[in-house]
VEXKOL-848930 format. One record per residue (C-alpha): residue number from 1; residue in three letters; z, x, y. Coordinates in pm, whole numbers, plus 50000, padded with zeros to 5 digits. Each point is the difference from the previous one (the first is absolute). Layout:
N
+-----+------+-------+-------+-------+
| pos | code |     Z |     X |     Y |
+-----+------+-------+-------+-------+
| NUM |  ala |     Z |     X |     Y |
...
+-----+------+-------+-------+-------+
END
This chain:
253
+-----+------+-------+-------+-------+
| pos | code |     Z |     X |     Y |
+-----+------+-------+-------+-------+
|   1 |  unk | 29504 | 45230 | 49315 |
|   2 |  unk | 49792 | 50147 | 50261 |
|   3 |  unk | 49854 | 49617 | 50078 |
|   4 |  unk | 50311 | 49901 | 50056 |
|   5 |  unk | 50104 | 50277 | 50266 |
|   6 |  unk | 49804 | 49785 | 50324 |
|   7 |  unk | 50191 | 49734 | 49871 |
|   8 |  unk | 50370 | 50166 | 49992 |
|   9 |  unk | 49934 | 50137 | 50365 |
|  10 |  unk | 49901 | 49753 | 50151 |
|  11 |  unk | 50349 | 49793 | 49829 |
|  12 |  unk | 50150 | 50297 | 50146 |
|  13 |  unk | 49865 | 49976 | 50356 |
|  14 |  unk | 50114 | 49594 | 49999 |
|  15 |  unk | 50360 | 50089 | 49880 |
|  16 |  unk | 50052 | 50262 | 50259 |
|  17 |  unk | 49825 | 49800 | 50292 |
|  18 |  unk | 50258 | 49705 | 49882 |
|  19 |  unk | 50303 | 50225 | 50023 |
|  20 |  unk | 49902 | 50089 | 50367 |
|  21 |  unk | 49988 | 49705 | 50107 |
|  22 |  unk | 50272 | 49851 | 49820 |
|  23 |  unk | 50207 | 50282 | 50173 |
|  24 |  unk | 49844 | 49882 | 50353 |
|  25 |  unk | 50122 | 49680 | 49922 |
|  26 |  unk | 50329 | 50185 | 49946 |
|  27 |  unk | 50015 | 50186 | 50324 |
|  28 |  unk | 49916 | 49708 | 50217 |
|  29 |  unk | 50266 | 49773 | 49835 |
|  30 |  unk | 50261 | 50293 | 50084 |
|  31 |  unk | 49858 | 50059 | 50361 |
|  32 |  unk | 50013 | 49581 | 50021 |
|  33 |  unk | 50331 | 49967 | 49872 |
|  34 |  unk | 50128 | 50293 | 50246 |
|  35 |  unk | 49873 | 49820 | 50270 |
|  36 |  unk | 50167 | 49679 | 49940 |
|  37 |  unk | 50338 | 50221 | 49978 |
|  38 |  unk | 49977 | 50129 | 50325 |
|  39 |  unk | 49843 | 49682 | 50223 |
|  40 |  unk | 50357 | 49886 | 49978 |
|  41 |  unk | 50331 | 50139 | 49921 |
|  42 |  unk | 50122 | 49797 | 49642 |
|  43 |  unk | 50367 | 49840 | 50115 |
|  44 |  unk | 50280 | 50089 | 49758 |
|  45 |  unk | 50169 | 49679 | 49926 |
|  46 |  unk | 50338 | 50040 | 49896 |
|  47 |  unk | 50141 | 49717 | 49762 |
|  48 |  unk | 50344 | 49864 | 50154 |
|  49 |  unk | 50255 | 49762 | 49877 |
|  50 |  unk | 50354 | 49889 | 50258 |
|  51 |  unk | 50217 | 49726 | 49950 |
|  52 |  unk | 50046 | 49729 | 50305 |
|  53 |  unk | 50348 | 49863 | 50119 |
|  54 |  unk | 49996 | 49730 | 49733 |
|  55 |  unk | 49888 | 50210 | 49658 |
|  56 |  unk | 49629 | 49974 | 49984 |
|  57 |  unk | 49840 | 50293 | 49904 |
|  58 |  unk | 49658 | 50065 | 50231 |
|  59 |  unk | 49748 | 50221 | 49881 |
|  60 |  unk | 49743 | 50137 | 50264 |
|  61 |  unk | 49714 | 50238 | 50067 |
|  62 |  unk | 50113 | 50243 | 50237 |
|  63 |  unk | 49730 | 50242 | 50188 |
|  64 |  unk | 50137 | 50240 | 50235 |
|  65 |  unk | 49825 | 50123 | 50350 |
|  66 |  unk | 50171 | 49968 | 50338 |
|  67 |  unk | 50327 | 49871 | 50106 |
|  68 |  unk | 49885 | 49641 | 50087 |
|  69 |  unk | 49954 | 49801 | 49696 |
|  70 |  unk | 49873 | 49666 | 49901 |
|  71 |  unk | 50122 | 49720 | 49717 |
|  72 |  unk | 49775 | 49823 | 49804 |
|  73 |  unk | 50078 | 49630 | 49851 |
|  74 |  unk | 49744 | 49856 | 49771 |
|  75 |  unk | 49930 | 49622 | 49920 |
|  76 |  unk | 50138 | 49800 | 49704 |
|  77 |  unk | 49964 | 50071 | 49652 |
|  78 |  unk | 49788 | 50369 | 50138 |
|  79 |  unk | 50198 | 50333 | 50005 |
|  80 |  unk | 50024 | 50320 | 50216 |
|  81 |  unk | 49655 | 50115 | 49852 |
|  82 |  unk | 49856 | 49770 | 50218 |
|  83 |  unk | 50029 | 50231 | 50307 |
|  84 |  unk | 49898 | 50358 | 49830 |
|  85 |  unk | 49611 | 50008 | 50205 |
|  86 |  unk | 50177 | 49928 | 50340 |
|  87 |  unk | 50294 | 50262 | 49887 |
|  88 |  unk | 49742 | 50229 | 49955 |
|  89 |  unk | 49842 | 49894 | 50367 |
|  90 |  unk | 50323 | 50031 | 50144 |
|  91 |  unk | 50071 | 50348 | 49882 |
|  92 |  unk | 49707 | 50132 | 50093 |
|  93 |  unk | 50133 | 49873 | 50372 |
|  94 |  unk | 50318 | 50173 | 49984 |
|  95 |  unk | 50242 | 49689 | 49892 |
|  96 |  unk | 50232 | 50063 | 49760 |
|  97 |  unk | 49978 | 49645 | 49749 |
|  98 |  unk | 50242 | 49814 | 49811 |
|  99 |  unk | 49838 | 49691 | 49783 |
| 100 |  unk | 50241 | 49862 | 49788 |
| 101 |  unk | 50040 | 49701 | 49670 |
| 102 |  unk | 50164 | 49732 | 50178 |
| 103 |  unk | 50283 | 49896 | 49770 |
| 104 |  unk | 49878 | 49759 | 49734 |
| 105 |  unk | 49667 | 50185 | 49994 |
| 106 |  unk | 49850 | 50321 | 49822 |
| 107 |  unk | 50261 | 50279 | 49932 |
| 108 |  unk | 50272 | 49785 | 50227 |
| 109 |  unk | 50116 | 49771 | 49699 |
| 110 |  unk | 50413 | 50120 | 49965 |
| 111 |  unk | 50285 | 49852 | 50214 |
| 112 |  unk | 50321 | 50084 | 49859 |
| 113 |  unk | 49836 | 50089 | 49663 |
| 114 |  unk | 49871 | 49674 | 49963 |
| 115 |  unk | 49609 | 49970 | 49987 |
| 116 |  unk | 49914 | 49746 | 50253 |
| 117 |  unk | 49579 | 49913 | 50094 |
| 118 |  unk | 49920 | 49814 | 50311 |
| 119 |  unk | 49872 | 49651 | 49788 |
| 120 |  unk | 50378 | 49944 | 49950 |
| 121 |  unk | 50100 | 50042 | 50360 |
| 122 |  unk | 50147 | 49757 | 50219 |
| 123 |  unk | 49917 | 49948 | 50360 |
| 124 |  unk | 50326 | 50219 | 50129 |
| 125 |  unk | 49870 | 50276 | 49729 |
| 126 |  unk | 49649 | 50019 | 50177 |
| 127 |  unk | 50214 | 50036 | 50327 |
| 128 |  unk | 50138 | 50259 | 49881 |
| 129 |  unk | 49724 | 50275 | 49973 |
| 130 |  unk | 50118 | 50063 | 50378 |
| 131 |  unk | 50271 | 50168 | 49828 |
| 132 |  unk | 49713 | 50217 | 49830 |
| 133 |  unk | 49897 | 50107 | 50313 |
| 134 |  unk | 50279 | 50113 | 50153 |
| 135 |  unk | 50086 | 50180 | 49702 |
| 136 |  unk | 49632 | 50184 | 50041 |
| 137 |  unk | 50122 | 50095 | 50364 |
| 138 |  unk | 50285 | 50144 | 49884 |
| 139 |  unk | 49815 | 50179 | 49694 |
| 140 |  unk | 49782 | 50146 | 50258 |
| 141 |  unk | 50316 | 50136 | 50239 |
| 142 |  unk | 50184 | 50168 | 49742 |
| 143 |  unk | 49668 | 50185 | 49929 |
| 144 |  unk | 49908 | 50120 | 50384 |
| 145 |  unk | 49765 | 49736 | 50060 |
| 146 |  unk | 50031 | 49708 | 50245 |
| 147 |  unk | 49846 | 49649 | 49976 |
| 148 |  unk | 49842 | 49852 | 50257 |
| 149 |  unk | 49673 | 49823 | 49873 |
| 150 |  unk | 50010 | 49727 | 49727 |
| 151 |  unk | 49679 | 49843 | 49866 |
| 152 |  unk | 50075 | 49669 | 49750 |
| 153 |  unk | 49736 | 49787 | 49853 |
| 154 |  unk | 50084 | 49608 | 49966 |
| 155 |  unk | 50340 | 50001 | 49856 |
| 156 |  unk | 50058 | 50384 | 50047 |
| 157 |  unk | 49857 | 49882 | 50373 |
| 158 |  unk | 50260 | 49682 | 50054 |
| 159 |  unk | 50279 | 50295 | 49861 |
| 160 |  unk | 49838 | 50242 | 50299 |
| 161 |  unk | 50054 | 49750 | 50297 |
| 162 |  unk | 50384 | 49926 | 49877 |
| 163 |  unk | 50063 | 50342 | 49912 |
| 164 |  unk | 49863 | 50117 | 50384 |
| 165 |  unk | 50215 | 49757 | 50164 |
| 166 |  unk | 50315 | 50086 | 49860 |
| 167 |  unk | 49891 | 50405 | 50030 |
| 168 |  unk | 49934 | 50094 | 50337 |
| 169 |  unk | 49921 | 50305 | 49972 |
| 170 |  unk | 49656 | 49923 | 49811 |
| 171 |  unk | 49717 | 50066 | 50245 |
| 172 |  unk | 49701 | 49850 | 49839 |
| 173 |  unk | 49941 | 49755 | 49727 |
| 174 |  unk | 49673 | 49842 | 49836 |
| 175 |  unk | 50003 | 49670 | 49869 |
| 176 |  unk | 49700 | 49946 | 49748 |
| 177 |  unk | 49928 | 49646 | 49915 |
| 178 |  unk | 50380 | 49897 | 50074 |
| 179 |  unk | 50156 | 49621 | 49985 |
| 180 |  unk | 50168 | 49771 | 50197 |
| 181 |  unk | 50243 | 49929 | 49689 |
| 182 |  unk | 49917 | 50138 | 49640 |
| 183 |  unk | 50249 | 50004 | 49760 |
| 184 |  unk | 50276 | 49877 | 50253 |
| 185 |  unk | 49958 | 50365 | 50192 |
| 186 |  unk | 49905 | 49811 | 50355 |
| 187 |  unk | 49883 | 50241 | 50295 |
| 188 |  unk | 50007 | 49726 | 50308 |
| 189 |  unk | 50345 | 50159 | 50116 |
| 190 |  unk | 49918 | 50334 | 49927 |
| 191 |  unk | 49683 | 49991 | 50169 |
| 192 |  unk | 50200 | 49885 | 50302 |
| 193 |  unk | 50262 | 50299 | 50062 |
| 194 |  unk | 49808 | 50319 | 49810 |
| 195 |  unk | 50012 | 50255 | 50246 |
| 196 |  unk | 49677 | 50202 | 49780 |
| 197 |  unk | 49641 | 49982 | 50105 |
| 198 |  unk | 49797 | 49758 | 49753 |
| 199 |  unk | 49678 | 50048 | 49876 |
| 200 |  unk | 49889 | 49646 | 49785 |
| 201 |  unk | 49710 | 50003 | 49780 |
| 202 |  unk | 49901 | 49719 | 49802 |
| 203 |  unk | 49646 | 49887 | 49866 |
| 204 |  unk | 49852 | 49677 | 50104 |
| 205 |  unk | 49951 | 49840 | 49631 |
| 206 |  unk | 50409 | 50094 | 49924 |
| 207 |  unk | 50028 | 49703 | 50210 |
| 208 |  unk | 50368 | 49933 | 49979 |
| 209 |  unk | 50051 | 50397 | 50110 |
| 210 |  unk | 49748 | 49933 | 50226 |
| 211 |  unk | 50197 | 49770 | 50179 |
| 212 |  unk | 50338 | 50161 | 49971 |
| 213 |  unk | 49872 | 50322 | 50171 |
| 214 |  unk | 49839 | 49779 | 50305 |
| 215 |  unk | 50326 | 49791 | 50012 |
| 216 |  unk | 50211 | 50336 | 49988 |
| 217 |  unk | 49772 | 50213 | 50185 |
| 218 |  unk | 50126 | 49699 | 50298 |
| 219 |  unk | 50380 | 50055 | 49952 |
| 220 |  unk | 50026 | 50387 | 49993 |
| 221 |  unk | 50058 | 50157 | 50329 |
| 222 |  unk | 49739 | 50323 | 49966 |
| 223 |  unk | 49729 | 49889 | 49703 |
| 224 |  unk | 49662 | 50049 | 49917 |
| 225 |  unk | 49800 | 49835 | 49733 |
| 226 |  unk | 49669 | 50089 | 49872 |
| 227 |  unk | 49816 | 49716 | 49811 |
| 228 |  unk | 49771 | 50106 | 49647 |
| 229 |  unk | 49740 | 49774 | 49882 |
| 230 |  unk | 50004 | 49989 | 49564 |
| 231 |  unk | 50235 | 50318 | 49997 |
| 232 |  unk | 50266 | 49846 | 49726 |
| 233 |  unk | 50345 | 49983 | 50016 |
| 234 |  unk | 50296 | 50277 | 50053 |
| 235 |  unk | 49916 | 50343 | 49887 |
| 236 |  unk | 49624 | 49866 | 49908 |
| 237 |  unk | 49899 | 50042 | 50371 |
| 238 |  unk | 50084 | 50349 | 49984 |
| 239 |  unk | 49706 | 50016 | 49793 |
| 240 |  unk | 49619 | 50069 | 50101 |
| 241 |  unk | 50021 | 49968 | 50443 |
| 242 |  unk | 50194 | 50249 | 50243 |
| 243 |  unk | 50322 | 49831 | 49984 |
| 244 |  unk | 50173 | 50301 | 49877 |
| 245 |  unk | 49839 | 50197 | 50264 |
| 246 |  unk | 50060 | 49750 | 50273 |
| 247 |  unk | 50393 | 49992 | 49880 |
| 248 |  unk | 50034 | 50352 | 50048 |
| 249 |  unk | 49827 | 50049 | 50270 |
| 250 |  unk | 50268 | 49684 | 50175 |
| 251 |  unk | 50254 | 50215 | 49844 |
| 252 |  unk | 49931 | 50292 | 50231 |
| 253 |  unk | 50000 | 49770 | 50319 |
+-----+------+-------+-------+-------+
END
């Protein structure tokens, strides 16, 4: 037995030495994880449903800050999620944010009780997400907020432009990757009596974008369009650059 006592301790010493530093381990994870908490503050995101003048029921993601809020509109067959890192952005800049399932999309699937999804729309029923958006402005009102930014990527964009021409009192909208035509939602006319400042962004391999923004970026009054090289489409562009930053920072302007 007495052999085996060098043995035993020096198990012993190994087992405690482990512990320590298995608890150091601990400690820094905690002080790590702490850190991360307070480098930001974490949004609350508040799960919303309203129903728009003709029955659909919209589903958003509603973040509250300051007064001012902005709408989010994603691209086809995507959802509101789309828009949770720039939420997040925008919060931590004092906008209040609204990013919702454009009907026939995510959570957004019930008109009248009927289940309806975007790949049986017509072209009139793809016209009619404006209706989406001016049930978000109204969402926002009743709830002490007012609207006056939209961002909309390609079909969510197209819905932007109409929805800012027939709403004048929207102050600044962001086209991402929009279209001349895409699912019979034209902008041309819009683009021609919106009273809101336009920022276009489209990437130069999105060609048909690509050329919509120029063409629009030509035809609205106060526009500015900033040109991506291999950035994707829609949301995508949001993704890896400072277009998020850049946004906000046009925002304050």
């Amino acid at each position: 037995m007495a052999q085996n006592k060098p043995l035993l301790l020096l198990l012993l010493i190994i087992l405690i030495a482990s512990g320590c530093v298995q608890r150091e381990n601990l400690i820094a994870e905690e002080n790590e994880f702490e850190e991360n908490e307070t480098e930001g503050e974490v949004i609350q995101v508040e799960k919303v449903t309203f129903t728009t003048e003709d029955g659909f029921k919209i589903s958003g993601n509603f973040s509250k800050k300051e007064k001012d809020a902005v709408l989010m509109m994603h691209i086809l067959n995507s959802n509101k999620s789309a828009y949770d890192h720039f939420a997040q952005k925008l919060n931590d800049a004092n906008y209040t944010t609204l990013a919702i399932d454009l009907r026939g999309h995510g959570e957004s699937l019930d008109q009248n009780g009927v289940k309806r999804r975007w790949d049986s729309f017509s072209d009139q029923d793809f016209r009619d997400m404006v209706i989406d958006a001016f049930a978000a402005k109204r969402f926002l009102e009743q709830n002490g907020f007012k609207l006056k930014y939209v961002v909309g990527a390609s079909i969510g964009a197209n819905t932007a432009l109409n929805f800012s021409a027939e709403e004048p009192s929207i102050k600044k909208i962001v086209l991402l990757s929009p279209g001349l035509e895409y699912k019979g939602i034209t902008t041309q006319d819009s683009a021609k009596i919106t009273g809101a400042e336009v920022l276009i962004v489209a990437s130069d391999e999105d060609a048909y974008s690509f050329g919509s923004s120029k063409n629009l970026d030509t035809l609205i009054a106060n526009s500015e369009f900033i040109g991506l090289r291999n950035a994707g489409h829609g949301t995508m562009m949001l993704s890896g650059n400072q277009l998020e930053k850049q946004i906000i920072e046009w925002f304050k302007q």
